[in-house]
N, C-alpha and C positions, 0 to 999 in steps of 0.2 A: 387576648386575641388568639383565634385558632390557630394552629400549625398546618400547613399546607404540608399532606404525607400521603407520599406516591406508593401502591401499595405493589407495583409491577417493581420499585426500586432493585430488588436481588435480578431479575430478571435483565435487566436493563447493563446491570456491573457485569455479569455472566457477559452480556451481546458482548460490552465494551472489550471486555478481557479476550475475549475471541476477534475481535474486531483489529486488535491489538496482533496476535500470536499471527494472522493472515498478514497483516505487514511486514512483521519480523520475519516470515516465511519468503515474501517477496523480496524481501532485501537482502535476505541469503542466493537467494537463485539470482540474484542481479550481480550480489559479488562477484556468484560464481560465473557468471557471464562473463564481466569486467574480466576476470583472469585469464580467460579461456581467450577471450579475443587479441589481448596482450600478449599472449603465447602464441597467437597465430601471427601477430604482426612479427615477431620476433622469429618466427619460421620463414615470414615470405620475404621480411629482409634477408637470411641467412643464404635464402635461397637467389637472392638477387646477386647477392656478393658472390656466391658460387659461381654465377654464370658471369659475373664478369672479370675472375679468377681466371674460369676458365677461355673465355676469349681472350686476356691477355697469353697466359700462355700457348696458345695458338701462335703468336703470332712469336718467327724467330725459328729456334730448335724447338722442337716440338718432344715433348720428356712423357711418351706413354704410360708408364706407369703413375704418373701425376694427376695425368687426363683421367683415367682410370678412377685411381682416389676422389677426386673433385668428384665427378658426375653419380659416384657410389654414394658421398655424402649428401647431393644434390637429392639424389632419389630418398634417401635415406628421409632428409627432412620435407622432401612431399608428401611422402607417406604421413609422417608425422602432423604435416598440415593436414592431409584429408582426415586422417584421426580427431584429431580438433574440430575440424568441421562437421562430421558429425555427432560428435559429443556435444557439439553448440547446436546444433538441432535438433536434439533430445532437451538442451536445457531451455532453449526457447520455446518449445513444447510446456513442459515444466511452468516455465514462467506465466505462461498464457494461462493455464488451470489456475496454477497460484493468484494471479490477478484478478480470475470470474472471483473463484474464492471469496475474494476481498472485497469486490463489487458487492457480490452475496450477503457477505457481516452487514459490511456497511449502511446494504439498503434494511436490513431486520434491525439493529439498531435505531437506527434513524425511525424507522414504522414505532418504534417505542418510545423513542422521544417527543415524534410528533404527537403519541397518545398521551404523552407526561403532560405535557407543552398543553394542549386541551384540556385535558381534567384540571391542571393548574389556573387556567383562563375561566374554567366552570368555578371552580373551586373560588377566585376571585370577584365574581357576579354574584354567587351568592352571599358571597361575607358582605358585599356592596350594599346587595336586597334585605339582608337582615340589618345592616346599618340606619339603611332607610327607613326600615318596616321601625323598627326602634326609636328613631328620629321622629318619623313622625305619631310613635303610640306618647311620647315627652311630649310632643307640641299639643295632640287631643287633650293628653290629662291636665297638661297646664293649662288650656282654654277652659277645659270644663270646671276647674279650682275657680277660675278668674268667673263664670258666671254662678258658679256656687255664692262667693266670698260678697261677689260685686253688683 
């Protein structure tokens, strides 16, 4: 029986393998997202806890140089917050190219599978029609044996 052999095969591993490397790309910029946003929760608490540092010590003696320090680290870590933010909007930029990307592989892959997938389906019809064409050249020659013989 024939071998069904896709002759686009290398073409096809190539998509896959790219298809592959565009994931692995998005999953790095997704980390790096995941960290990035973890780092800003951890700022806007930092920054929450400051401000209610600093309203407690409000209240009572009030120790300027303390107020001073608090509101210095409070700016300190905004700053650092808007740094974060946007470095995450550079990476969600990132992420969005990286995604079309993937889109991109995915649909050229697939355009090659679905030509595999058809030629395999062509490739099945005709092993069918030579089964048949076969079949039935057995059943002629046997009839014509049986009116030779009979």
């Amino acid at each position: 029986m024939p071998r069904f052999v896709f002759n686009l095969q290398p073409l096809l591993e190539a998509r896959k393998l790219a298809g592959e490397a565009a994931q692995r790309r998005v999953a790095e910029i997704q980390r790096e997202r995941l960290q990035l946003e973890e780092m800003l929760r951890r700022h806007q608490r930092g920054i929450t806890h400051g401000k209610q540092v600093w309203r407690e010590e409000l209240l009572g003696r009030i120790d300027l140089d303390a107020l001073r320090l608090g509101a210095n680290a409070s700016l300190h870590l905004q700053r650092k917050a808007q740094q974060i933010v946007l470095t995450l909007a550079g990476v969600h930029s990132r992420l969005q190219t990286a995604r079309a990307r993937l889109i991109e592989a995915t649909k050229r892959r697939r355009a090659i599978e679905l030509l595999r997938d058809r030629r395999f389906e062509q490739f099945k019809a005709a092993l069918a029609k030579a089964e048949t064409a076969a079949l039935d050249e057995l059943a002629v020659n046997r009839f014509a044996r049986e009116e030779i013989v009979g």
